[in-house]
C-alpha positions in Angstrom: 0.0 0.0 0.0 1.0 3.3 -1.2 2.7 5.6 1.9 2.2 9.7 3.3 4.2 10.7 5.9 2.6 8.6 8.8 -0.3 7.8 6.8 -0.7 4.4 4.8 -3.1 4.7 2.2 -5.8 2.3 2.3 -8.3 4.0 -0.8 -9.6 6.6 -2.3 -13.2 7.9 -1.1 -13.5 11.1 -3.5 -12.8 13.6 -5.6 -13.2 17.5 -5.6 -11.8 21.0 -6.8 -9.4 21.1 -4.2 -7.8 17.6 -4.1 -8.3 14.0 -3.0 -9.6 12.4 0.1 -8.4 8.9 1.1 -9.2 6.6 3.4 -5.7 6.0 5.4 -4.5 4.6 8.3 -2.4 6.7 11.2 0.2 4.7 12.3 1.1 7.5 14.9 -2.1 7.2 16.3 -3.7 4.1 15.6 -6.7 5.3 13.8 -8.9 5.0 10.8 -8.9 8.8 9.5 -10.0 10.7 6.3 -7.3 11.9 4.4 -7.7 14.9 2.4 -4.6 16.3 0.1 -4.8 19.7 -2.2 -4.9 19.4 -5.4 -1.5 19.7 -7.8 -3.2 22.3 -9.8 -3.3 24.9 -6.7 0.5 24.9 -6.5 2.4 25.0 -3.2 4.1 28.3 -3.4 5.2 30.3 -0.5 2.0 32.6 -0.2 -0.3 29.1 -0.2 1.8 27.8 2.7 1.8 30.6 4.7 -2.1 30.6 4.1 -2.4 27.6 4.7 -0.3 27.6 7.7 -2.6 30.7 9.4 -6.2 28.8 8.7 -4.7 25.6 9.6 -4.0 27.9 13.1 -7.8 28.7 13.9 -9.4 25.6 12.6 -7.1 24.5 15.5 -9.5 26.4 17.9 -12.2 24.3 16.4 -13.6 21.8 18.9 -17.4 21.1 18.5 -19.8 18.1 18.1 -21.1 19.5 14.8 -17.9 20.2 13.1 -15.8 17.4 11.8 -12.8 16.9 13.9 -9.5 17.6 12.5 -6.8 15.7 13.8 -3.8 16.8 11.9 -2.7 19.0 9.2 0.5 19.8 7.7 3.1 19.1 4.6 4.5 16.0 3.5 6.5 15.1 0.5 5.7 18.7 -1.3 1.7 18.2 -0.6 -0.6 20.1 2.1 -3.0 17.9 3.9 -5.2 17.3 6.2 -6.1 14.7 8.2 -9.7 13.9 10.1 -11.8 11.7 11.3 -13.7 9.5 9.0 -17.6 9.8 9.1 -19.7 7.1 7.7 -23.4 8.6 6.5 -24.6 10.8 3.8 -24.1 14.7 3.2 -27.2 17.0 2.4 -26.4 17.0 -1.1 -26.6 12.9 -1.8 -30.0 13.1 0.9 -31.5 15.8 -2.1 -30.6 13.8 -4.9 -32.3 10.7 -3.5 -34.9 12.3 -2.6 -35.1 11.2 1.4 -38.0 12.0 3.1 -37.2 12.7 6.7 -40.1 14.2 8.8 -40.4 17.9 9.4 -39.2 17.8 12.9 -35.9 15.8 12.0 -34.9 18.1 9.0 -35.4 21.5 11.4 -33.4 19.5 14.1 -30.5 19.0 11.4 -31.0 22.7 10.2 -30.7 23.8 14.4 -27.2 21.8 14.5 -25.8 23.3 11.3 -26.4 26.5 12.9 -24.5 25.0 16.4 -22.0 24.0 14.3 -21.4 27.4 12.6 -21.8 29.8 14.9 -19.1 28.1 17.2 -17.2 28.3 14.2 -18.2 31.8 14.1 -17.1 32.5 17.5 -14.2 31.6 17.4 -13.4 34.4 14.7 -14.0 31.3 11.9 -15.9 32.3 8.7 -16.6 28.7 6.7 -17.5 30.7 3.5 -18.3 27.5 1.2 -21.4 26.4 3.0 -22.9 24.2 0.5 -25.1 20.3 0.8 -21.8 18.8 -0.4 -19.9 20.4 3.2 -22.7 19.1 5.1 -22.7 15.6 6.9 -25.4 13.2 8.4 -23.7 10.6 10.2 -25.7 7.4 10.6 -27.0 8.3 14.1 -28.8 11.3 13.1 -25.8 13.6 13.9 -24.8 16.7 11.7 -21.2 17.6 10.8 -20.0 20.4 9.1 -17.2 20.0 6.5 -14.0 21.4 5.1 -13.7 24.6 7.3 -10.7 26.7 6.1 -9.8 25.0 2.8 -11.7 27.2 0.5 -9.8 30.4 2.1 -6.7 28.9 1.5 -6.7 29.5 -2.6 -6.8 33.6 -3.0 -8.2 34.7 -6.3 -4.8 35.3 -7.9 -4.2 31.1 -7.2 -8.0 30.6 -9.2 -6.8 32.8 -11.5 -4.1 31.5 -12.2 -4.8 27.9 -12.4 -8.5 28.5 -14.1 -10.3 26.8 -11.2 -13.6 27.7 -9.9 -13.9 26.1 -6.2 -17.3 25.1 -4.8 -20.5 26.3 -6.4 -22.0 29.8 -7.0 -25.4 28.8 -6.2 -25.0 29.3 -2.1 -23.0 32.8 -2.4 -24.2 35.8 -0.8 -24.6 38.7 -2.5 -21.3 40.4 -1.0 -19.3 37.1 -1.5 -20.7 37.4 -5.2 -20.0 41.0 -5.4 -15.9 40.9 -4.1 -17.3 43.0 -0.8 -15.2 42.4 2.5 -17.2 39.3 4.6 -18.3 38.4 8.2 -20.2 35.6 9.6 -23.4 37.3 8.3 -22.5 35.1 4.7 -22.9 32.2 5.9 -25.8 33.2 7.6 -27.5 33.7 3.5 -25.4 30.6 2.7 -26.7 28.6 4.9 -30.5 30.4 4.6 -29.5 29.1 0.6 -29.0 25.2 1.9 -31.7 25.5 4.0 -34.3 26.7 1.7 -32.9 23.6 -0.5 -33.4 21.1 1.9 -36.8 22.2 2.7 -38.4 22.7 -0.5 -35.7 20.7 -2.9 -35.3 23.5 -4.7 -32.7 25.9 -5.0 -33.3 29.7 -4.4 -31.4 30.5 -7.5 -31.9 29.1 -10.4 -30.2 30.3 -13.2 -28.5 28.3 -16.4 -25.6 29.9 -16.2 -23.0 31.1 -14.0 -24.0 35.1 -14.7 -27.7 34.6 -14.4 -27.4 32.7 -11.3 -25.0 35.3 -9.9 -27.8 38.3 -10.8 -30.3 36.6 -9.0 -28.3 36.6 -5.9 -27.5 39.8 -6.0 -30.8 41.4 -7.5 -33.9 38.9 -7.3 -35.9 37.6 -4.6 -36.1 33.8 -4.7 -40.0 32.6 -5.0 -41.8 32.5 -1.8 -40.7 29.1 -0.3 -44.5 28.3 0.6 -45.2 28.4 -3.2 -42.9 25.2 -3.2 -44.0 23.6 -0.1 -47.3 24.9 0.9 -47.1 22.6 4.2 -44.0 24.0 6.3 -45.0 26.0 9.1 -45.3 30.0 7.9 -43.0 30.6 11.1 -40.3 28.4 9.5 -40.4 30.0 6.2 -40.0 33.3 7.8 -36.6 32.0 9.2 -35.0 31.1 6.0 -36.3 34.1 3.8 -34.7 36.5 6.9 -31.5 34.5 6.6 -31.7 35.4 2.5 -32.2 38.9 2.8 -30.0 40.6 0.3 -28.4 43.5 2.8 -26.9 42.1 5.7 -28.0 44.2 8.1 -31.3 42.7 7.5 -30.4 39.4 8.6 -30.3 37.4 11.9 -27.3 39.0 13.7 -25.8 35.8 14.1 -26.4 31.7 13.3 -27.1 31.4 17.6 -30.1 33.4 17.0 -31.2 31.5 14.2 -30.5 28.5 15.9 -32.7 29.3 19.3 -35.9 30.7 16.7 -35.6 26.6 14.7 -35.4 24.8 18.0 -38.2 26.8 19.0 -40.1 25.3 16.4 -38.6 21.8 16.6 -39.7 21.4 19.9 -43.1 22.8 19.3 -43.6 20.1 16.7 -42.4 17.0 18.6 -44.7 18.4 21.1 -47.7 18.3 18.8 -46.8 15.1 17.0 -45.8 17.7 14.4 -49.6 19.2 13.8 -48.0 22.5 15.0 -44.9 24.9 15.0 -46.4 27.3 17.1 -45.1 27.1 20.8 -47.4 26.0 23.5 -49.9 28.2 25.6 -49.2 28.5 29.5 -46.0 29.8 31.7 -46.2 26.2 33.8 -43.4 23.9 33.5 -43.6 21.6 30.4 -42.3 18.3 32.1 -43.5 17.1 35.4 -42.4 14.3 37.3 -45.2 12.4 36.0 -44.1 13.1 32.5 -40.6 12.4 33.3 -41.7 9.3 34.0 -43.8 8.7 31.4 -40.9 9.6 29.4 -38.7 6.7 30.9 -41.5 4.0 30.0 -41.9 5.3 26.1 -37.9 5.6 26.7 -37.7 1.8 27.7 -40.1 0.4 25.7 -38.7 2.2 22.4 -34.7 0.7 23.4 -36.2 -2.8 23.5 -38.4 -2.3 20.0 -35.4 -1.1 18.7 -32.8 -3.7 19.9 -35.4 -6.2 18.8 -35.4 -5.0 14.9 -39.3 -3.9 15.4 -38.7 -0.4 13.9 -42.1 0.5 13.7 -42.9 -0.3 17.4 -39.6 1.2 18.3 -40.4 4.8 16.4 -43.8 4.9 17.6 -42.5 4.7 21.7 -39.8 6.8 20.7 -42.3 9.5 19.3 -44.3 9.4 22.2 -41.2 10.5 24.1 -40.0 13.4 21.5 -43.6 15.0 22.4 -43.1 15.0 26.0 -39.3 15.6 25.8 -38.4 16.7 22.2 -34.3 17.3 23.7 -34.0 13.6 25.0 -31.1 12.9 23.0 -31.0 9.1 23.0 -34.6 9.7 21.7 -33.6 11.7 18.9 -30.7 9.1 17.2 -32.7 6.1 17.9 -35.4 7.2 16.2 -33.1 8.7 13.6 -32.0 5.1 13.1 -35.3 3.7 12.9 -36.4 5.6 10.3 -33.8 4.8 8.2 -33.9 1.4 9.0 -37.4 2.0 7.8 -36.7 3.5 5.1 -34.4 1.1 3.5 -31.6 3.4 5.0 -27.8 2.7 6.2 -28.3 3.6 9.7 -27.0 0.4 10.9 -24.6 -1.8 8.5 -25.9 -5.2 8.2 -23.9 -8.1 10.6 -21.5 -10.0 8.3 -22.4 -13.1 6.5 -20.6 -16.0 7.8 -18.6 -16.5 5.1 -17.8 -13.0 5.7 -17.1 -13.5 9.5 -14.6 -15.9 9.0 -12.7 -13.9 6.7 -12.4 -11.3 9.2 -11.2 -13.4 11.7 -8.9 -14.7 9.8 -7.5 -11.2 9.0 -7.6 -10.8 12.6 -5.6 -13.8 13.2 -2.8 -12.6 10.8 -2.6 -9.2 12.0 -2.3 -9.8 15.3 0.9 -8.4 17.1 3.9 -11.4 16.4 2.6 -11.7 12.8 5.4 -11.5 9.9 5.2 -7.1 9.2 4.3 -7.9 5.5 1.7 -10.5 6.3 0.1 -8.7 9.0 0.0 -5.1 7.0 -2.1 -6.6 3.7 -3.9 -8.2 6.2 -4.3 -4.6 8.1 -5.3 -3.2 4.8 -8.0 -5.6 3.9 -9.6 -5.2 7.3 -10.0 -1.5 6.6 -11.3 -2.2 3.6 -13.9 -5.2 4.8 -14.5 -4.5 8.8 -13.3 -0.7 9.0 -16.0 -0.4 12.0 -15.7 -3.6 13.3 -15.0 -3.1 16.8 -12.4 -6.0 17.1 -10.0 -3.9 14.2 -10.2 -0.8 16.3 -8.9 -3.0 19.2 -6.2 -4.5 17.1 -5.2 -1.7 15.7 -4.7 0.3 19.0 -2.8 -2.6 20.7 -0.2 -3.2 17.8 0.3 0.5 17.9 1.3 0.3 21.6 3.1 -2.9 20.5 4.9 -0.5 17.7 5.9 2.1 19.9 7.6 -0.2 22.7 10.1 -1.8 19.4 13.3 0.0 19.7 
């Protein structure tokens, strides 16, 4: 297997404007990660590195269970990377293209921790400026990540320029990004107003066939009234995103916190009423009692067992029953997250290996393990993160032979 730095190279998962991702294995570490180089085309002059070198600095800063964690980045060999962890579900743009339907309550929850994700980005002096479907991940429990923070800052317009590359897409721009003017968080605020309005109605808000008539509409039309698209979302919802798309920024929501408080406003209300209403409810008592806490423990129980038994239906409709007494019980949320999928015909949970399959893996196992001949045991490595890369018996394996690897002289 080919070799980077620390990093042996176990495949390639994708392609985009501004280089490769691989998955790749950390011998430093022990880990699975996701391995993303910059493209040849970019060049590596001095100005890129030093770039580089100061974004790679505050995505540093970045620590939040909405943003992808970034475990390493740096040059190696004449090539910028950047290595982090590898996250196995589906971005917004692959859930638009096939068309998912996910329940109201569940997209506005994903919406409310895009906006988590950003505006601790945004806190911590971070503008993500390339917020797109594609930079947008659903992990398999439900979870939102946000992508590639930093990388498209790192090319200046002189390096696109140069190299005639266009990186990301024009249709999420804001009109000052589109226009050259100086940017603050308040882009990403109509950026991610642009995904949201997307994901809501599965259409964009600008629609042009080409690059200048897609630009003009950012910067001088209004996008059609997202209740002409989808006449059932909430009016209070569609408010939100059309504020988030205003064309001055001034007008917008100061920041992606507030934006974030208004949607779980309205998530909650519609867990509450089994999604009849986004409207919050009447009365200043509390909300939860101990009765309904305890009600919430028996839908809570019952909905763990349905779901550890394969009876998704059973399992979604306990688990429901808690969301509308307790729409921020957590454990609620993913596992009926992963019911729906199952549902669905989804990937929440990746099917248990065939027996054929299992002895295979244990067989790798066997040849990797610490002792092994070196070259037997690294195909054998490689296969197994090819074939069981969750497989919690690999992840064991691999951290012991690591220790094992650090105690040779």
């Amino acid at each position: 297997m080919a070799r980077f730095g620390r990093y042996e190279i176990l495949g390639k998962l994708g392609e985009g404007a501004m280089g490769v991702v691989y998955r790749a294995l950390d011998h430093g570490l022990g880990r699975i990660v996701a391995l993303k180089m910059l493209s040849a085309e970019l060049g590596v002059d001095d100005e890129l590195q030093r770039r580089f070198a100061r974004e790679a600095e505050a995505i540093g800063r970045l620590s939040h269970p909405n943003i992808v964690a970034v475990y390493d980045l740096g040059e190696a060999d004449g090539h910028l990377y950047m290595a982090m962890e590898l996250l196995e579900g589906d971005d917004l743009r692959t859930l638009l293209e096939r068309q998912v339907d996910l329940p109201l309550a569940d997209r506005v929850r994903i919406l409310a921790q895009i906006c988590d994700g950003l505006g601790y980005a945004h806190s911590r002096g971070v503008v993500h400026r390339d917020v797109k479907p594609a930079n947008i991940m659903v992990t398999t429990g439900g979870k939102v990540k946000v992508l590639d923070f930093g990388l498209a800052r790192v090319a200046t317009r002189e390096t696109i320029t140069r190299a005639g590359i266009i990186l990301g897409t024009p249709d999420y721009m804001s009109p000052e990004q589109a226009t050259g003017k100086p940017l603050d968080q308040r882009t990403d605020i109509f950026s991610a107003g642009a995904v949201f309005y997307e994901f809501l109605c599965r259409e964009k808000p600008f629609r042009g066939k080409t690059l200048h008539s897609v630009l003009y509409q950012i910067i001088s039309e209004q996008p059609d009234p997202i209740l002409t698209l989808n006449p059932e979302l909430p009016a209070r919802l569609a408010a939100v995103i059309h504020r988030m798309l205003e064309k001055d920024p001034d007008a917008r929501y100061p920041t992606l916190d507030d934006v974030g408080n208004e949607l779980r406003k309205i998530h909650d209300a519609l867990r509450r009423s089994r999604s009849r209403s986004a409207l919050p409810p009447s009365g200043d008592g509390p909300l939860l009692t101990d009765d309904g806490r305890a009600r919430v423990r028996e839908h809570l129980g019952r909905g763990r067992g349905h779901f550890q038994a394969g009876q998704w239906a059973k399992a979604a409709a306990e688990l429901g029953e808690v969301l509308a007494l307790d729409p921020e019980c957590g454990e609620a949320v993913e596992l009926l997250w992963s019911a729906g999928r199952q549902m669905a015909g989804g990937r929440s949970e990746p099917p248990p290996p065939s027996p054929e399959a299992e002895a295979r893996i244990a067989m790798l196992l066997t040849r990797a393990a610490p002792g092994s001949p070196d070259a037997e045991a690294e195909l054998a490595l490689a296969e197994l993160a090819l074939v069981a890369p969750d497989d919690p018996r690999f992840a064991a394996l691999i951290r012991e032979r690591s220790g094992k690897d650090r105690e040779s002289p």
